[in-house]
C-alpha positions in Angstrom: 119.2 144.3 90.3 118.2 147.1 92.7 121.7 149.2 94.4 120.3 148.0 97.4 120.6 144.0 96.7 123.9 144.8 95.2 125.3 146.4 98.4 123.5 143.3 100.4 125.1 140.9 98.0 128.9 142.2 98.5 127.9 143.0 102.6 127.2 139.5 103.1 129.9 137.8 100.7 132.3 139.5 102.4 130.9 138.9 105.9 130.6 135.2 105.9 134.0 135.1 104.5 135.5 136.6 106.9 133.5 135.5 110.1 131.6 131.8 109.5 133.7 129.1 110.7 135.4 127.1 108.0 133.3 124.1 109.8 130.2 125.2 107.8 130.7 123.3 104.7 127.2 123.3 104.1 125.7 126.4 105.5 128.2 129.3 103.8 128.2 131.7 101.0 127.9 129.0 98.5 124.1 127.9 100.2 123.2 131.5 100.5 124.1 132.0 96.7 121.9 128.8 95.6 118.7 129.7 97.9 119.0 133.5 96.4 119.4 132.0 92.9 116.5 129.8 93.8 114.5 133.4 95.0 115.2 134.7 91.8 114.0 131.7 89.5 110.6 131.8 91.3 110.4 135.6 91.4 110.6 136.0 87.9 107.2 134.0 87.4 105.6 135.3 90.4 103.6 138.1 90.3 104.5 140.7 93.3 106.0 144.5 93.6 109.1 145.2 92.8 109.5 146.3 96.8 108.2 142.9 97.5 110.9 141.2 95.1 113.7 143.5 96.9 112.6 142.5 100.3 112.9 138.7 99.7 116.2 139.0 97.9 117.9 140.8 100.7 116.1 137.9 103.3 117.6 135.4 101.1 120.8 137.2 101.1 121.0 137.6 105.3 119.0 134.7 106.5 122.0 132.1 107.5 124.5 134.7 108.5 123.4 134.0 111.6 125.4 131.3 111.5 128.2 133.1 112.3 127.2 134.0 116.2 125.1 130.6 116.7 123.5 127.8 115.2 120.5 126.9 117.7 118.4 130.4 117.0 121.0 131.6 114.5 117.7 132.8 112.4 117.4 135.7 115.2 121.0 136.8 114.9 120.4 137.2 111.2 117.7 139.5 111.8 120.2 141.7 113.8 122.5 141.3 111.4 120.2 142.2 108.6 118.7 145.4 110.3 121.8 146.7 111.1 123.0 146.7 107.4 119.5 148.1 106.6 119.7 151.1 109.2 123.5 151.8 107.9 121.5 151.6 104.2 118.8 154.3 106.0 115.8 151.7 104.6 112.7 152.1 106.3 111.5 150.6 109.0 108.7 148.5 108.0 110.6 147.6 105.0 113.2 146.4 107.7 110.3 144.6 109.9 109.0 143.0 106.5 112.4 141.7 105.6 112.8 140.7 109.4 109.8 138.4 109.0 110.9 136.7 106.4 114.2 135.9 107.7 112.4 134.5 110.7 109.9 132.2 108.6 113.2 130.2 107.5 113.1 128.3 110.8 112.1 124.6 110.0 109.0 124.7 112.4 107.5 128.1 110.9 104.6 127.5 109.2 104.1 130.8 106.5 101.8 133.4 106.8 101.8 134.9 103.5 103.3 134.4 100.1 107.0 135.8 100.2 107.0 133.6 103.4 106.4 130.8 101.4 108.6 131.4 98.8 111.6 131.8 101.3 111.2 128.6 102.4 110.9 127.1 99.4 113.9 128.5 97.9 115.7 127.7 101.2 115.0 124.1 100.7 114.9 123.8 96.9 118.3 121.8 96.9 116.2 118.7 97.9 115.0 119.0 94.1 118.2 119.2 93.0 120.4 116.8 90.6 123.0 117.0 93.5 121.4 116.1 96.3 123.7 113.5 97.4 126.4 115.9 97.2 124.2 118.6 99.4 123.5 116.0 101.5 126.7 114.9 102.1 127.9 118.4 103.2 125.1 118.8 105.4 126.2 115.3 107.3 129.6 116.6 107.4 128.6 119.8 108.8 127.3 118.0 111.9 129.9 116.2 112.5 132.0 118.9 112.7 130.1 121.7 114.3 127.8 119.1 116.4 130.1 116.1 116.8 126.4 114.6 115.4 127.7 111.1 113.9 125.5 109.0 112.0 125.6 105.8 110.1 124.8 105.5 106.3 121.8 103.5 107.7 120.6 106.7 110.2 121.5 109.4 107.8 119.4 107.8 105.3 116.3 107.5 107.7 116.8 111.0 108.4 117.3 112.0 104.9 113.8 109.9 104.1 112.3 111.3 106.6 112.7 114.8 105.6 111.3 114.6 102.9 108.7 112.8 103.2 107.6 115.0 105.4 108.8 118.0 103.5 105.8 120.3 101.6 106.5 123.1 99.0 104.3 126.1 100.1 103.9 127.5 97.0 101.9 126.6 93.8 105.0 127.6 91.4 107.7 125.9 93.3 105.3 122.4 93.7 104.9 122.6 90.0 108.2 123.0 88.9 110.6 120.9 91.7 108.1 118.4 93.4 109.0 115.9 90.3 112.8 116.0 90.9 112.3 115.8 94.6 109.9 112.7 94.3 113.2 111.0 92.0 115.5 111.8 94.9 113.2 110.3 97.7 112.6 107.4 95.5 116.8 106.9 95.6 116.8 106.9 99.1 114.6 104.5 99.2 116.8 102.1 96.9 119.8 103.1 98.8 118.1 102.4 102.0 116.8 98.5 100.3 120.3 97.8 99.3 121.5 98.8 102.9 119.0 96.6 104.4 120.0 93.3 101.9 123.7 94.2 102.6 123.0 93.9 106.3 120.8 90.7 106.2 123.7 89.6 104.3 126.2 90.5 106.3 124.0 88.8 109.6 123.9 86.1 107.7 126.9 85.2 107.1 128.0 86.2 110.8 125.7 83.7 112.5 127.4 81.6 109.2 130.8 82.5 111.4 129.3 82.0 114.7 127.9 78.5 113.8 131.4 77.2 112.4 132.8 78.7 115.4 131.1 76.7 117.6 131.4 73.7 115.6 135.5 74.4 115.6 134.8 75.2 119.9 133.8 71.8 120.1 134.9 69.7 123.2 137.6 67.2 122.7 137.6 64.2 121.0 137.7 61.9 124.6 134.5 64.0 125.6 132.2 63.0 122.6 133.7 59.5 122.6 132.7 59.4 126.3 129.1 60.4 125.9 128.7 57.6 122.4 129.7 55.0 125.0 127.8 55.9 128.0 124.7 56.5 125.7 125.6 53.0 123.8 125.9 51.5 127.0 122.9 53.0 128.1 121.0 51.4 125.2 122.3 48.0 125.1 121.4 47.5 129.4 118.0 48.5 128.1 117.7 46.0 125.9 119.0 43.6 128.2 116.7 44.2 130.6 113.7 44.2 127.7 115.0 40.5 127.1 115.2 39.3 130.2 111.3 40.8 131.0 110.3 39.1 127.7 112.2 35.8 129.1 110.4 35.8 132.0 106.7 36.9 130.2 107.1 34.1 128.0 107.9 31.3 130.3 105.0 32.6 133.2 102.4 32.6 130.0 103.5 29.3 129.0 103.7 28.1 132.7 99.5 29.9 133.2 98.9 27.6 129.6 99.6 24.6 131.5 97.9 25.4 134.8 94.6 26.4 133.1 94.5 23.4 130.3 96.1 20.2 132.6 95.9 21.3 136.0 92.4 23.2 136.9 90.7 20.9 134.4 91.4 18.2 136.8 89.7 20.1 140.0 86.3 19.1 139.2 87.1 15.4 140.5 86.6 15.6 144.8 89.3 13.7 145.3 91.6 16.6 143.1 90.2 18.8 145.8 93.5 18.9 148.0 94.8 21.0 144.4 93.0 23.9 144.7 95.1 25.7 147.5 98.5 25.0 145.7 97.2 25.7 142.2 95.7 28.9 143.4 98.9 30.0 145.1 101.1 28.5 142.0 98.7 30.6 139.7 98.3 33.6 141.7 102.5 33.8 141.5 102.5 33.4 137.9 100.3 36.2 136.8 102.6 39.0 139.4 105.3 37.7 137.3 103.6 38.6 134.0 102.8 42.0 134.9 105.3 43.0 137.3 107.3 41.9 133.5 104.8 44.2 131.3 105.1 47.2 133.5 109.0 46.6 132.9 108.9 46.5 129.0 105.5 49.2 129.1 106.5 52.6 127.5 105.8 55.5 129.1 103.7 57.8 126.6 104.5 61.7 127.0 102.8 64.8 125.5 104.8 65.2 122.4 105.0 69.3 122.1 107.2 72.1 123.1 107.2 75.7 122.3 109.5 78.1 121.6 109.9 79.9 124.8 110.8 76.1 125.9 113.5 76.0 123.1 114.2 79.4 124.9 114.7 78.7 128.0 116.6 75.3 127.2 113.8 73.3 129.1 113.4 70.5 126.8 115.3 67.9 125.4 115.1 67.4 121.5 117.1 64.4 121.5 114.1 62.3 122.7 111.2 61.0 120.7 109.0 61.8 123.1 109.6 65.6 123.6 108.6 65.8 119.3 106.8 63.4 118.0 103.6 65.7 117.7 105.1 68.4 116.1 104.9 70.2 112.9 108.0 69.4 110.7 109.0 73.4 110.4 109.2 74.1 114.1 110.9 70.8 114.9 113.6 72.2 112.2 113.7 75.5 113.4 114.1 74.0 117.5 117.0 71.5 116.0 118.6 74.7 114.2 118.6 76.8 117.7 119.8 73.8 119.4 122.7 72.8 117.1 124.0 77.1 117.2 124.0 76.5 120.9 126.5 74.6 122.2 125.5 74.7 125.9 122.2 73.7 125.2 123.4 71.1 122.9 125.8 69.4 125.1 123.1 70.1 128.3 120.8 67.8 125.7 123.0 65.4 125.4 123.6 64.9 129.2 119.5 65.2 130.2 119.5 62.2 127.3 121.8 60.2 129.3 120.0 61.3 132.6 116.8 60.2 131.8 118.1 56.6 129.9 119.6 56.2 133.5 116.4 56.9 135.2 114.4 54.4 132.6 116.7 51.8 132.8 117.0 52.3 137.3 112.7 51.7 136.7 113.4 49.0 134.0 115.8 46.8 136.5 113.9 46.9 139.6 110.9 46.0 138.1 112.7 43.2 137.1 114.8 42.6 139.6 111.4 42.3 141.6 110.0 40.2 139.0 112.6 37.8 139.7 112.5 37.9 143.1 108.3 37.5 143.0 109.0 34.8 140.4 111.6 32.9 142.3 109.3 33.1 145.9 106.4 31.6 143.7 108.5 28.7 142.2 109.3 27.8 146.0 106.2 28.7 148.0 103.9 27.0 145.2 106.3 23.3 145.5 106.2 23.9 149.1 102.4 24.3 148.8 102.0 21.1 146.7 104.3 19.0 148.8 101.6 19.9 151.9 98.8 19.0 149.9 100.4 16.0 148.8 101.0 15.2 152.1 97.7 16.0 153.9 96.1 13.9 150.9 98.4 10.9 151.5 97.5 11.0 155.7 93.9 11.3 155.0 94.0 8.0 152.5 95.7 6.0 155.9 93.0 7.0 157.5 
């Protein structure tokens, strides 16, 4: 070791003692000792002059003390720091401007221009090759936080951490060869920590929405709520059956009614002196058949199209409690829709209330049909005996005369 380093070695040990903030836990005097050691390992198979050799020892020596008057540019302050020493030192000044470049080549954007350039910034980042990594990693993270008030998560100082080096490149041949191995290992268990982070979140999510789901389910309404809407829907149902019975009723007493017309009564209309018949039948018939449709369009289902998508689901725009809203979809999305619905309270109960809606709006169509079928019915019965009576009549003046 040249006089020179030596004097550079105590200048700056004692300097960064004395003036870097005890907030540098990363970038102090024991980082500036590693990336010299780091210099020194890569010098000694390297083949360069021994004025070379001195020139990056002393960069590696001042490049961080920097730190001491700033961090954003702190690579400039070294150089001041560094020629200073070197002018008290009388060194020459292109030595100086030699060692001044090299400092400057330590910042993370610098791309190197020759080989000592290179090595600097390999050495200054040869801790990402390192057994230790975590640890030096660790520091670094702390560092921010203090001297930044930067805080990340495990999660984002991971990605950052990956990142790095991923995109990190050894510049020279000799420091590829011998650390690009150990740096590969370190990336690779980043890469496992960052997998175990992202399981332990899933998870974690999971059993949230677990949480969230029971919560709901214990947020439930009261008791008198969910009896209320099992008896209105019940109720619902049975007055829809009812009013399918009494339509069925009424279909199969007008078809039995049309049976007789058509085989007893109509045959008998061929005969001239039937002919006083045909008015009354007519009328009788004509009655008959409203009745059975105005009875089939009260028991005829309505057929809908069967589908919804998700944004519907979404939005809370359909009702999954009916048939109708479903019945043409795939099993796995009718799951998944049921599984949104049922984490949803809102749209659950909402469901529950469009189902009752919409039974109210079937069974308001259901019972005026049929109240109308009645009413059609009853006016047939009457106007069809009236009908007969005349013709019975007019038949029985025209045999007087």
């Amino acid at each position: 070791m040249s006089p020179l380093i030596s004097k550079a070695e105590q200048f700056v040990t004692n300097y960064l003692n004395e003036n870097l903030d005890t907030t540098f836990v990363y970038h102090n005097i024991a980082h500036t000792q590693r990336v010299v050691a780091k210099a020194t390992e890569l010098l000694e198979e390297v083949e360069l002059s021994d004025n070379e050799k001195e020139q990056l020892l002393l960069a590696a020596w001042f490049h961080d003390t920097g730190f001491t008057k700033t961090i954003d540019g702190h690579e400039k302050e070294s150089v001041k720091i560094a020629t200073a020493f070197l002018k008290s030192e009388n060194v020459p000044d292109e030595v100086i401007k030699s060692v001044s470049e090299i400092i400057l080549a330590t910042q993370m954007k610098h791309v190197p221009k020759n080989n000592l350039e290179g090595l600097i910034k390999d050495a200054d980042c040869a801790h990402v090759s390192s057994k230790n990594y975590e640890n030096y990693s660790s520091l670094l993270r702390k560092e921010w936080e203090l001297t930044l008030e930067k805080k990340l998560s495990k999660s984002e100082w991971l990605n950052e951490n990956i990142a790095f080096l991923t995109n990190h490149t050894f510049y020279s041949a000799l420091a590829s060869g011998k650390w690009e191995n150990r740096k590969g290992k370190n990336l690779a268990n980043l890469l496992l920590d960052q997998n175990k982070i992202k399981e332990s979140t899933e998870k974690l999510k999971q059993k949230k929405d677990e949480l969230k789901f029971k919560k709901h389910k214990l947020d439930l309404p009261e008791r008198g709520i969910e009896t209320m809407f099992r008896v209105a829907l019940r109720n619902h149902i049975t007055l829809s059956d009812i009013a399918d019975t009494k339509a069925n009723i009424l279909l199969s007493v007008n078809a039995i009614i049309i049976s007789l017309v058509l085989s007893n009564l109509v045959s008998k209309l061929d005969n001239p002196s039937n002919y006083y018949l045909v008015w009354p039948t007519a009328v009788f018939a004509l009655f008959t058949v409203a009745s059975i449709v105005l009875s089939v369009l009260a028991t005829r289902p309505n057929v809908t199209q069967g589908k919804f998508t998700k944004k519907d689901v979404a939005n809370k725009k359909v009702n999954l409690l009916f048939f109708g809203n479903f019945h043409q979809m795939k099993l796995d999305e009718f799951e998944w829709a049921m599984t949104k619905m049922m984490q949803d309270r809102d749209y659950l109960y909402s469901s529950l209330t469009k189902d009752l809606y919409f039974l109210g709006l079937v069974l308001n169509r259901k019972y005026g049909l049929l109240r109308t079928t009645y009413t059609v019915f009853m006016v047939g019965i009457i106007v069809s005996v009236i009908c007969f009576a005349v013709a019975f009549q007019i038949a029985g003046t025209n045999v007087l005369f």
